[in-house]
N, CA, C and O atoms as a Tripos MOL2 file, in Angstrom:
@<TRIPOS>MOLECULE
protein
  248   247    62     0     0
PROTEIN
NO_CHARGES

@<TRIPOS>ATOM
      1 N         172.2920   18.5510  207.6880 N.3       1 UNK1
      2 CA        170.8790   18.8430  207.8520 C.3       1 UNK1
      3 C         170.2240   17.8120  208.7460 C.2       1 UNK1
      4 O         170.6120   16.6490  208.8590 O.2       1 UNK1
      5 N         169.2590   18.3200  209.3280 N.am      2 UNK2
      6 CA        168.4280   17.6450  210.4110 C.3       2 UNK2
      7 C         167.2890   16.5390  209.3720 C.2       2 UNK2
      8 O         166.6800   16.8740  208.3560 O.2       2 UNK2
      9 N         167.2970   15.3120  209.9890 N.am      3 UNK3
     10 CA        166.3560   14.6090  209.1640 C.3       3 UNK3
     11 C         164.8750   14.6840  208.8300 C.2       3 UNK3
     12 O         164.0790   14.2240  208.0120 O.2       3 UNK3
     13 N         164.9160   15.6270  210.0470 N.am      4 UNK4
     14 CA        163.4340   15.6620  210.0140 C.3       4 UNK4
     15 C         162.8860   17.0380  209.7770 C.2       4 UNK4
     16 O         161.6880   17.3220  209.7700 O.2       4 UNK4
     17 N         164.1390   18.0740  209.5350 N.am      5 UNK5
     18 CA        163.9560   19.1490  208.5860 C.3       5 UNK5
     19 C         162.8100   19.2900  207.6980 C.2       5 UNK5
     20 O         162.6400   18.2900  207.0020 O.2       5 UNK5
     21 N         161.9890   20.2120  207.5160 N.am      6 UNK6
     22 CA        160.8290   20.1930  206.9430 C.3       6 UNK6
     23 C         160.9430   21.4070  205.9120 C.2       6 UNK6
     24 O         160.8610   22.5040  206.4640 O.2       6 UNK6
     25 N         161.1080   21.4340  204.5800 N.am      7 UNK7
     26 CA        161.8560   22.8410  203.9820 C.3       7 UNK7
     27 C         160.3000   23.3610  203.6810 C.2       7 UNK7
     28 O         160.3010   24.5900  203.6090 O.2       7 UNK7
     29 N         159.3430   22.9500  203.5390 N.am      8 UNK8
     30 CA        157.7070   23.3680  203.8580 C.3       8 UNK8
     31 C         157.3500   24.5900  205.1150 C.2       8 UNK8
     32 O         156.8480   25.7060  204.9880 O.2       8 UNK8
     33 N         157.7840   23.9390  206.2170 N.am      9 UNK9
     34 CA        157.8830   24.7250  207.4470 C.3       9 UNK9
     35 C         157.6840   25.9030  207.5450 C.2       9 UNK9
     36 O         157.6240   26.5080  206.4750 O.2       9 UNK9
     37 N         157.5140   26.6580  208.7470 N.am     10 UNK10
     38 CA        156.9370   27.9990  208.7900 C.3      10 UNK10
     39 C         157.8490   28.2760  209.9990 C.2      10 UNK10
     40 O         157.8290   27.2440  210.6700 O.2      10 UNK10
     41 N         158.6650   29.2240  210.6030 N.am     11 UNK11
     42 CA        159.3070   29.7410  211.4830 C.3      11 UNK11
     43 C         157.8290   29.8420  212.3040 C.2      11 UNK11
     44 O         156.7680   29.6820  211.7000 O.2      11 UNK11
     45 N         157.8900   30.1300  213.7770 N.am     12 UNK12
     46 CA        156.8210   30.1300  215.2930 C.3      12 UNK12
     47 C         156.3790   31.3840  214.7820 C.2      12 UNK12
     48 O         155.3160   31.7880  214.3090 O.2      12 UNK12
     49 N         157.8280   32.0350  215.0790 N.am     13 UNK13
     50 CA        157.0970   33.5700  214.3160 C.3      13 UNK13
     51 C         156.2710   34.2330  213.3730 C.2      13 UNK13
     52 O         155.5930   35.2600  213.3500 O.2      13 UNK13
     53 N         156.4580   33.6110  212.8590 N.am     14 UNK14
     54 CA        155.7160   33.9020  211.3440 C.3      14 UNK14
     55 C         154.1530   33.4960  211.8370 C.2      14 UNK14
     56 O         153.1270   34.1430  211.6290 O.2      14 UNK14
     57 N         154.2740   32.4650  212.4180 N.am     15 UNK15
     58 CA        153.3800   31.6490  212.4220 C.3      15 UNK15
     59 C         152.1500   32.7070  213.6380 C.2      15 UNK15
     60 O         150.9190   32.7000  213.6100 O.2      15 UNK15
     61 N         152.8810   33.3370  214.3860 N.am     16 UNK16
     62 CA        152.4650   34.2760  215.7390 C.3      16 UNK16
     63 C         151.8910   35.1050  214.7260 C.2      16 UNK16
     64 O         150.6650   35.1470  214.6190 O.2      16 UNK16
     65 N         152.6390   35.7740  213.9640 N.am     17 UNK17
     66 CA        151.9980   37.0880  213.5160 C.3      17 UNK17
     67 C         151.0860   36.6400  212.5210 C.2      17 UNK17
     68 O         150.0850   37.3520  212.4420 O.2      17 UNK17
     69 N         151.1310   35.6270  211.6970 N.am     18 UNK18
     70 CA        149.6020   35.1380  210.9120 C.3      18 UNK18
     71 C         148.3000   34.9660  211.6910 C.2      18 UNK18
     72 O         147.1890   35.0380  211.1670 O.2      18 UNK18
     73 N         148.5230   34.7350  212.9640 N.am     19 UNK19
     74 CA        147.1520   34.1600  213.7030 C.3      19 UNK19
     75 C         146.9630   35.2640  214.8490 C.2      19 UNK19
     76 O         146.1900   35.1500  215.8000 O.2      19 UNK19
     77 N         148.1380   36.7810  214.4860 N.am     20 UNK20
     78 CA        147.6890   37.5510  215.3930 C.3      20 UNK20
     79 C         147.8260   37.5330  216.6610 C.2      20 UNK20
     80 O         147.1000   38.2020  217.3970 O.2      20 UNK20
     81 N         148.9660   36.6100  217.1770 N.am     21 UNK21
     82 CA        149.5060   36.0540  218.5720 C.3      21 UNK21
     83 C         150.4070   37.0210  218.7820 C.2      21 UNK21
     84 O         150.7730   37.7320  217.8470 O.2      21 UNK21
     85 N         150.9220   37.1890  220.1340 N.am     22 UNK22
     86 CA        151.8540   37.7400  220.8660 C.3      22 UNK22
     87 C         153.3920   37.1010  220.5580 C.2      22 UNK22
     88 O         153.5360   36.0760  221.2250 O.2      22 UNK22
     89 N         154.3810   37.3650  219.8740 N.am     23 UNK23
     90 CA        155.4170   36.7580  219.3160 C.3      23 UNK23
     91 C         156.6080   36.6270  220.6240 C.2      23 UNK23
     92 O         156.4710   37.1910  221.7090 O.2      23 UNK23
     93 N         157.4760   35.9830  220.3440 N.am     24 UNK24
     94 CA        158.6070   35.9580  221.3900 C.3      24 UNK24
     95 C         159.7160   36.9500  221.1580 C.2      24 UNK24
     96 O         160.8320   36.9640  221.6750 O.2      24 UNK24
     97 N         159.2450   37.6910  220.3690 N.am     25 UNK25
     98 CA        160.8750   39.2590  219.9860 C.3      25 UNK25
     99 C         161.4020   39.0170  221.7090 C.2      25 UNK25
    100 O         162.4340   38.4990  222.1360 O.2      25 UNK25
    101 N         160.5140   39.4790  222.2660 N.am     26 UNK26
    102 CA        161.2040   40.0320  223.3970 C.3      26 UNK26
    103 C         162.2020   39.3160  223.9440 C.2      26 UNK26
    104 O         163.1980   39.8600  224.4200 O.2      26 UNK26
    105 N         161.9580   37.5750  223.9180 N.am     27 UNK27
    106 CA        162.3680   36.5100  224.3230 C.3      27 UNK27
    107 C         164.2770   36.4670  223.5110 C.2      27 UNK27
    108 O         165.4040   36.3670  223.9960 O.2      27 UNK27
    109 N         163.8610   36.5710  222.4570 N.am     28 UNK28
    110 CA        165.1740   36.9370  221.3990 C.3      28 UNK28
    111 C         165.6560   38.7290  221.2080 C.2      28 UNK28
    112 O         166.6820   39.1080  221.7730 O.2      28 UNK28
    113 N         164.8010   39.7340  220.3630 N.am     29 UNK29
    114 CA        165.5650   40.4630  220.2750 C.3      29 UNK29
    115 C         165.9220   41.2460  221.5970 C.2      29 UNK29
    116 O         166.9610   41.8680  221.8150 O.2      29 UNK29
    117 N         164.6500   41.0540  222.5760 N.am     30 UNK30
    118 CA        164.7840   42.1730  223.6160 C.3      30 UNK30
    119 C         166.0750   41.7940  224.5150 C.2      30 UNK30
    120 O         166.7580   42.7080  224.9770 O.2      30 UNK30
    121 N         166.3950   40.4810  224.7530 N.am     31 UNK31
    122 CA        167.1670   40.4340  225.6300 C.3      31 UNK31
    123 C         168.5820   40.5030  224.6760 C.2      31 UNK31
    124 O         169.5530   40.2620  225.3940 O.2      31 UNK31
    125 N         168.8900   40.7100  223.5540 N.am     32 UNK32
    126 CA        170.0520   40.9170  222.4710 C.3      32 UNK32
    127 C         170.0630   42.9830  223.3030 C.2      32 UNK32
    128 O         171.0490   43.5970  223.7120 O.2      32 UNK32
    129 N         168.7070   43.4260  223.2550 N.am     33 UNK33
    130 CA        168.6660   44.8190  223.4960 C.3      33 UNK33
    131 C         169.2520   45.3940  224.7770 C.2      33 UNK33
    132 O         169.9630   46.3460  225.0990 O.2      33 UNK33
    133 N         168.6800   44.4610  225.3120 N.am     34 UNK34
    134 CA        169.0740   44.5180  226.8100 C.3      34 UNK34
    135 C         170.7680   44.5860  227.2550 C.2      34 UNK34
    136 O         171.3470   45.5350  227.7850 O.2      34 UNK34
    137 N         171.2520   43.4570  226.9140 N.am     35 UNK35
    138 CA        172.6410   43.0630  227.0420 C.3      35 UNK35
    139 C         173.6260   44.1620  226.3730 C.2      35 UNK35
    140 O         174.6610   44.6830  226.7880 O.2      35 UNK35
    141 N         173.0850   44.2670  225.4900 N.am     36 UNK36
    142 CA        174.6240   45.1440  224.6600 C.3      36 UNK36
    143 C         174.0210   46.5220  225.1660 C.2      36 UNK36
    144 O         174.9190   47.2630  225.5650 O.2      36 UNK36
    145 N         172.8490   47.0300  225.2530 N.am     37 UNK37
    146 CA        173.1940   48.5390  226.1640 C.3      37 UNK37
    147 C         173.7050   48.4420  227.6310 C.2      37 UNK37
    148 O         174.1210   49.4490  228.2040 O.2      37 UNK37
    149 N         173.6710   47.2190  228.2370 N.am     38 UNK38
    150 CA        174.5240   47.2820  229.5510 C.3      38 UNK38
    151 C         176.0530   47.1410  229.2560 C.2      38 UNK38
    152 O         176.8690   47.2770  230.1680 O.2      38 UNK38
    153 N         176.5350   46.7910  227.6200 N.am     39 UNK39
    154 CA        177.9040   46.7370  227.8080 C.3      39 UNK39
    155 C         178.2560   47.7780  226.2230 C.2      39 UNK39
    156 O         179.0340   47.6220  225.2820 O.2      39 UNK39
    157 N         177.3120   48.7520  226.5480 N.am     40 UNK40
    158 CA        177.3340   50.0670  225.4610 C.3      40 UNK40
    159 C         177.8930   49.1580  223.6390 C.2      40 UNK40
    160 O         178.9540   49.2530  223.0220 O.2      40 UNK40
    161 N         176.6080   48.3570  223.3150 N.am     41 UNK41
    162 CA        177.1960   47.6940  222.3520 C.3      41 UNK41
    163 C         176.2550   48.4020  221.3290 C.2      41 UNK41
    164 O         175.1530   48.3550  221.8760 O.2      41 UNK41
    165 N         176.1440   48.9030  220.3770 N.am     42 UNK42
    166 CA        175.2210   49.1430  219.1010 C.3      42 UNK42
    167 C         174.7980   47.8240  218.3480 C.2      42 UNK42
    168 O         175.5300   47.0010  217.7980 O.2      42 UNK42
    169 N         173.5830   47.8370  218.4550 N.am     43 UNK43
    170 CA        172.6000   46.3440  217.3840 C.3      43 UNK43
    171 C         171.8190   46.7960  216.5780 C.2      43 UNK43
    172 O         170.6670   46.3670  216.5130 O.2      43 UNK43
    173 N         172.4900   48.2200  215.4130 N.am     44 UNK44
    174 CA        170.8880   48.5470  214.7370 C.3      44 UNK44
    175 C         170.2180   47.2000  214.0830 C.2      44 UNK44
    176 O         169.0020   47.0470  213.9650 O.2      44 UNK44
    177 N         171.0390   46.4150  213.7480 N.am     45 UNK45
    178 CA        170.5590   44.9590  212.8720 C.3      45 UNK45
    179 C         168.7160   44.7040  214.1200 C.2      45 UNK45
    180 O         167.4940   44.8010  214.0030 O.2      45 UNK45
    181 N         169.2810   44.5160  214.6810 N.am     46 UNK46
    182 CA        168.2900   43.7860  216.2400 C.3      46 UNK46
    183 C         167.6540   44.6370  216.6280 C.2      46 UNK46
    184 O         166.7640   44.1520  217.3270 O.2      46 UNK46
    185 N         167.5710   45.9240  216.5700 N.am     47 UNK47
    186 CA        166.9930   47.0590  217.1580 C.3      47 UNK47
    187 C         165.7160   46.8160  216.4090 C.2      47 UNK47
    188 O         164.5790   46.5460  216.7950 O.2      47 UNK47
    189 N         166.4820   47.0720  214.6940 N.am     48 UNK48
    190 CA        165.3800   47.2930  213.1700 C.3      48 UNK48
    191 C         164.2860   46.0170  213.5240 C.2      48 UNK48
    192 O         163.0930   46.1490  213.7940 O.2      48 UNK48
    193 N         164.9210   44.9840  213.4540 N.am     49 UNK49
    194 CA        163.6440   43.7040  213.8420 C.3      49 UNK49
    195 C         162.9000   43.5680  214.9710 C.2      49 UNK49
    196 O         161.8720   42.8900  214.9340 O.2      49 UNK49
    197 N         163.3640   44.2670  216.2670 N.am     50 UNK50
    198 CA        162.4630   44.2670  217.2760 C.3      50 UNK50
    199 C         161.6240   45.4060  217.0380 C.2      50 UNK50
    200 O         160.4300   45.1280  217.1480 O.2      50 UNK50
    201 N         161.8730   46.6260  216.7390 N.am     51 UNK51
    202 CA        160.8750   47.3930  216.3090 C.3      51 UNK51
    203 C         159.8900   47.1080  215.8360 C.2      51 UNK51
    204 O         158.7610   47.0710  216.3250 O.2      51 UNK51
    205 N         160.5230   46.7130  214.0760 N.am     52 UNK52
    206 CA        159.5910   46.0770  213.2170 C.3      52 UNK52
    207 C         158.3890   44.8370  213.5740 C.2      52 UNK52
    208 O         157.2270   44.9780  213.1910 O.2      52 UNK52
    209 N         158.6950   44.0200  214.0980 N.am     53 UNK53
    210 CA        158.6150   43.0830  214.7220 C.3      53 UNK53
    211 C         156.9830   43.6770  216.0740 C.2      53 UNK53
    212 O         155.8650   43.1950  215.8890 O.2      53 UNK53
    213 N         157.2260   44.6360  217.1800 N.am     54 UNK54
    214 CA        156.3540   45.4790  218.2280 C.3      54 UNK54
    215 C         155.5230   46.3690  217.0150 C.2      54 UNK54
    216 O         154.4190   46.8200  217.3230 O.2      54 UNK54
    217 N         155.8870   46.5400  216.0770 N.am     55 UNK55
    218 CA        155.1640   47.8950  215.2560 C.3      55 UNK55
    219 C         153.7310   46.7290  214.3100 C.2      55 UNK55
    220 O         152.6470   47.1720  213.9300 O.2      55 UNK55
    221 N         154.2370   45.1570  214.1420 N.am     56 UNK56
    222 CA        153.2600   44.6330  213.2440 C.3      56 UNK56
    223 C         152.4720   44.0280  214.5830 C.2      56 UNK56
    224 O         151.4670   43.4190  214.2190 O.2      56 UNK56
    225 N         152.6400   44.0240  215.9790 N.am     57 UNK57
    226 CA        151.6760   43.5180  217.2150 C.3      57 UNK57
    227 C         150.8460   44.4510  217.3760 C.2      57 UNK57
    228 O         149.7080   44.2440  217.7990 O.2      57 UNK57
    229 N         151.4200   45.9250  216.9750 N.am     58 UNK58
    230 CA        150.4010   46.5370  217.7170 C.3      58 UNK58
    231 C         149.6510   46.6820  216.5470 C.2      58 UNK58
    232 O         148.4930   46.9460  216.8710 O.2      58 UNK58
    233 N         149.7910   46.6260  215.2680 N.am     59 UNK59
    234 CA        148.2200   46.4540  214.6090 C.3      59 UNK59
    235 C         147.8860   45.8600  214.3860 C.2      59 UNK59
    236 O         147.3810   45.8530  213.2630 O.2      59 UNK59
    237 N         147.7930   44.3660  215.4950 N.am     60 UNK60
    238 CA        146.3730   43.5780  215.0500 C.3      60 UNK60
    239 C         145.8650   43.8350  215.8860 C.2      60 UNK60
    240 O         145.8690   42.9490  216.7410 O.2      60 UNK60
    241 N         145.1970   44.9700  216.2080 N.am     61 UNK61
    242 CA        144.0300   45.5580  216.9010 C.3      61 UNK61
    243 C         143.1640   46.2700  215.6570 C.2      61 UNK61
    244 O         142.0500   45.8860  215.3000 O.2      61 UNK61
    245 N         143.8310   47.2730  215.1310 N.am     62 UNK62
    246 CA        144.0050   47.9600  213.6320 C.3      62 UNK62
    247 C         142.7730   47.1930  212.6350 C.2      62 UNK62
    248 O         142.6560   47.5050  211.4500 O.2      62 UNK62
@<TRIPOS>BOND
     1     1     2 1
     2     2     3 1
     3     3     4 2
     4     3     5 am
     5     5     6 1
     6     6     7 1
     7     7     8 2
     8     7     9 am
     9     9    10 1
    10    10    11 1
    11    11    12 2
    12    11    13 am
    13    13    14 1
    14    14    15 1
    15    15    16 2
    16    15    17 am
    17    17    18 1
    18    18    19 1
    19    19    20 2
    20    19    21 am
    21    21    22 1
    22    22    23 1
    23    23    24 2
    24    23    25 am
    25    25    26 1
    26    26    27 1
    27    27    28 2
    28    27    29 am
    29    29    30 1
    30    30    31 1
    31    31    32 2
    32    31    33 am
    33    33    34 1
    34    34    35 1
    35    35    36 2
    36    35    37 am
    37    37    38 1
    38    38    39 1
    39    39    40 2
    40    39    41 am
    41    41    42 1
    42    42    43 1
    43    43    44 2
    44    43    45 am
    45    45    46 1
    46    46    47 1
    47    47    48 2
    48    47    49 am
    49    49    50 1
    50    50    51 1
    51    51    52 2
    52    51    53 am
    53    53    54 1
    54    54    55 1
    55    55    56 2
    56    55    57 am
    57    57    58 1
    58    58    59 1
    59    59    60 2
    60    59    61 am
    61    61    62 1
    62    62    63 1
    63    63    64 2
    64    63    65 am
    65    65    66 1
    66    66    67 1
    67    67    68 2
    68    67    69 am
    69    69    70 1
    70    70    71 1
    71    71    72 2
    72    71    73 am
    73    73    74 1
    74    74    75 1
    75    75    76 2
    76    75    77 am
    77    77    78 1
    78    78    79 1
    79    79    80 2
    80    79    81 am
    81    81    82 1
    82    82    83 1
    83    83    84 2
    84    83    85 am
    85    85    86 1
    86    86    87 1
    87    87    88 2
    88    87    89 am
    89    89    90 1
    90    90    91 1
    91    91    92 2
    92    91    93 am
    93    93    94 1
    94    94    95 1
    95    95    96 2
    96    95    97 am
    97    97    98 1
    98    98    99 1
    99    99   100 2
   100    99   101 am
   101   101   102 1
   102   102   103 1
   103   103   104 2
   104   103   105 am
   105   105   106 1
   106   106   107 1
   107   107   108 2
   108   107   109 am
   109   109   110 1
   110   110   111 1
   111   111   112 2
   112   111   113 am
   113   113   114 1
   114   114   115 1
   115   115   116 2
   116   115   117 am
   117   117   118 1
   118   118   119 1
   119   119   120 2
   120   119   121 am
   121   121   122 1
   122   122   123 1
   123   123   124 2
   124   123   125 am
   125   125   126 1
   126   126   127 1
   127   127   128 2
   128   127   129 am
   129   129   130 1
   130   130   131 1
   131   131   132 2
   132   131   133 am
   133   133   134 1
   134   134   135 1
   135   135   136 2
   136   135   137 am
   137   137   138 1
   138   138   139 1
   139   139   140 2
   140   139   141 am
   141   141   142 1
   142   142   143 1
   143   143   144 2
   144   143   145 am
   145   145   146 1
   146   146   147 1
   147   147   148 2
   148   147   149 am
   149   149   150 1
   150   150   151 1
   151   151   152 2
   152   151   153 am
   153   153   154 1
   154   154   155 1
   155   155   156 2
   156   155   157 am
   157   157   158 1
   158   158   159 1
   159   159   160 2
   160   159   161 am
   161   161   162 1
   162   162   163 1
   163   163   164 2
   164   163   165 am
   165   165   166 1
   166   166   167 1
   167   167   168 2
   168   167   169 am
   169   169   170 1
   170   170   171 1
   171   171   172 2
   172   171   173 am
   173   173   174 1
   174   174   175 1
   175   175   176 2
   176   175   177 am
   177   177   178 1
   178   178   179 1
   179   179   180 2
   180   179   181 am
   181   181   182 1
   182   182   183 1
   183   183   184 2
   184   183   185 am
   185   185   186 1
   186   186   187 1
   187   187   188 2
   188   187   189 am
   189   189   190 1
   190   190   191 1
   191   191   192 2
   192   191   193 am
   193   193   194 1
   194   194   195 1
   195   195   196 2
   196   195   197 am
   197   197   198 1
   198   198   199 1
   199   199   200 2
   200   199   201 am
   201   201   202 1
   202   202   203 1
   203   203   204 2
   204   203   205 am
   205   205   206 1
   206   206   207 1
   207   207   208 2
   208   207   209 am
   209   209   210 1
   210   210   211 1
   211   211   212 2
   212   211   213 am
   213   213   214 1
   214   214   215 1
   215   215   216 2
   216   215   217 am
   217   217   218 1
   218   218   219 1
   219   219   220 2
   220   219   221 am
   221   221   222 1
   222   222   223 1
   223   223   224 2
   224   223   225 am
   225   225   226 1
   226   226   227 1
   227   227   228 2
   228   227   229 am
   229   229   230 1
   230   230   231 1
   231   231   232 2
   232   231   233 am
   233   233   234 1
   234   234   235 1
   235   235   236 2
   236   235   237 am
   237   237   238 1
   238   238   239 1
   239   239   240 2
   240   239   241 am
   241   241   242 1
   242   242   243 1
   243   243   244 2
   244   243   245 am
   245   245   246 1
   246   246   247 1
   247   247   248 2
@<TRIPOS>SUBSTRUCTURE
     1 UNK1         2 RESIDUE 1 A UNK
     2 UNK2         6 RESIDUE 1 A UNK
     3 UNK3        10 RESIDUE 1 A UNK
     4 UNK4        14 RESIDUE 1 A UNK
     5 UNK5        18 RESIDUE 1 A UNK
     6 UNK6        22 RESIDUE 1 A UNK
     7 UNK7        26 RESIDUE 1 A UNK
     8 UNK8        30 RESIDUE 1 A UNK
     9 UNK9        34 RESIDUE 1 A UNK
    10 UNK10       38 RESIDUE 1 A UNK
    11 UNK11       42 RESIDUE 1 A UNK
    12 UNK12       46 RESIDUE 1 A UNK
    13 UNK13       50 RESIDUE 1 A UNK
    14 UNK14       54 RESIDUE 1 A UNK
    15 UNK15       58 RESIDUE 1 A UNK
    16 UNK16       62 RESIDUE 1 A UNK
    17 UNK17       66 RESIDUE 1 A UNK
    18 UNK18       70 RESIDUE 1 A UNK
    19 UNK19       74 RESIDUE 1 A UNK
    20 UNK20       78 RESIDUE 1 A UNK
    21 UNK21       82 RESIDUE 1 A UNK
    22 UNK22       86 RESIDUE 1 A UNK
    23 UNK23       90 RESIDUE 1 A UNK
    24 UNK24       94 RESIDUE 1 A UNK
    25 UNK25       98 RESIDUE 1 A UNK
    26 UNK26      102 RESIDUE 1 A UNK
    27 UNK27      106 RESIDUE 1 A UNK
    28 UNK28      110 RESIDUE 1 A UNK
    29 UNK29      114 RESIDUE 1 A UNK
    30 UNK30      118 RESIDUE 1 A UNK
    31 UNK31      122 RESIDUE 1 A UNK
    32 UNK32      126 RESIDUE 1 A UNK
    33 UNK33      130 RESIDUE 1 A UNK
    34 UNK34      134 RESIDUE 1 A UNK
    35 UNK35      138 RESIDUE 1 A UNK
    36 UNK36      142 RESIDUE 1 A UNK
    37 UNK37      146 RESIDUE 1 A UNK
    38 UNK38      150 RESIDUE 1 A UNK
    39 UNK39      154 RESIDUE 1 A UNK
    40 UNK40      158 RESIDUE 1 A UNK
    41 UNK41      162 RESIDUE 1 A UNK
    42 UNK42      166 RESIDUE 1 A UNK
    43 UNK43      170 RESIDUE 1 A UNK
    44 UNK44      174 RESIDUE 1 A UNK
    45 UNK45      178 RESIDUE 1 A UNK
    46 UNK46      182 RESIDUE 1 A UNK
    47 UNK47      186 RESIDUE 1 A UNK
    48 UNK48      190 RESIDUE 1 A UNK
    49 UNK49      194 RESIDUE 1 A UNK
    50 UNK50      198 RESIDUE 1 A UNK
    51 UNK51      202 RESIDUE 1 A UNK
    52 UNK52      206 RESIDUE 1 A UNK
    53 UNK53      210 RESIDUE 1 A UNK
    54 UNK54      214 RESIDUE 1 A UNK
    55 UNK55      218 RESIDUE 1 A UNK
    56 UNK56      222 RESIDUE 1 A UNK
    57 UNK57      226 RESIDUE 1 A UNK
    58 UNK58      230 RESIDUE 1 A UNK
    59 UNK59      234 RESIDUE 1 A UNK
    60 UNK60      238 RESIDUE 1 A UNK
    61 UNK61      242 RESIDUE 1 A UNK
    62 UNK62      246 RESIDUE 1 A UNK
């Protein structure tokens, strides 16, 4: 473990979608999305969280 590990801590993400920010999925799952349909790979795991993930951005307008 890292020393300065904080088990308090909040993941960025989490932290994006509490304050209603624009999250980095795209940064992580999209380019997981990207890659394996150029080499015909199936990610429902990565698919389900980037969805999930675009489906809680678009309602903080909501």
């Amino acid at each position: 473990m890292m020393p300065t590990f904080n088990p308090d801590g909040m993941p960025s993400m989490r932290q994006d979608v509490l304050a209603k920010r624009p999250t980095e999925v795209e940064e992580f799952a999209g380019v997981v999305r990207q890659r394996a349909k150029k080499y015909g790979m199936p990610t429902p795991a990565n698919d389900f969280f980037y969805t999930r993930i675009r489906e809680i951005e678009a309602g903080y307008d909501q």
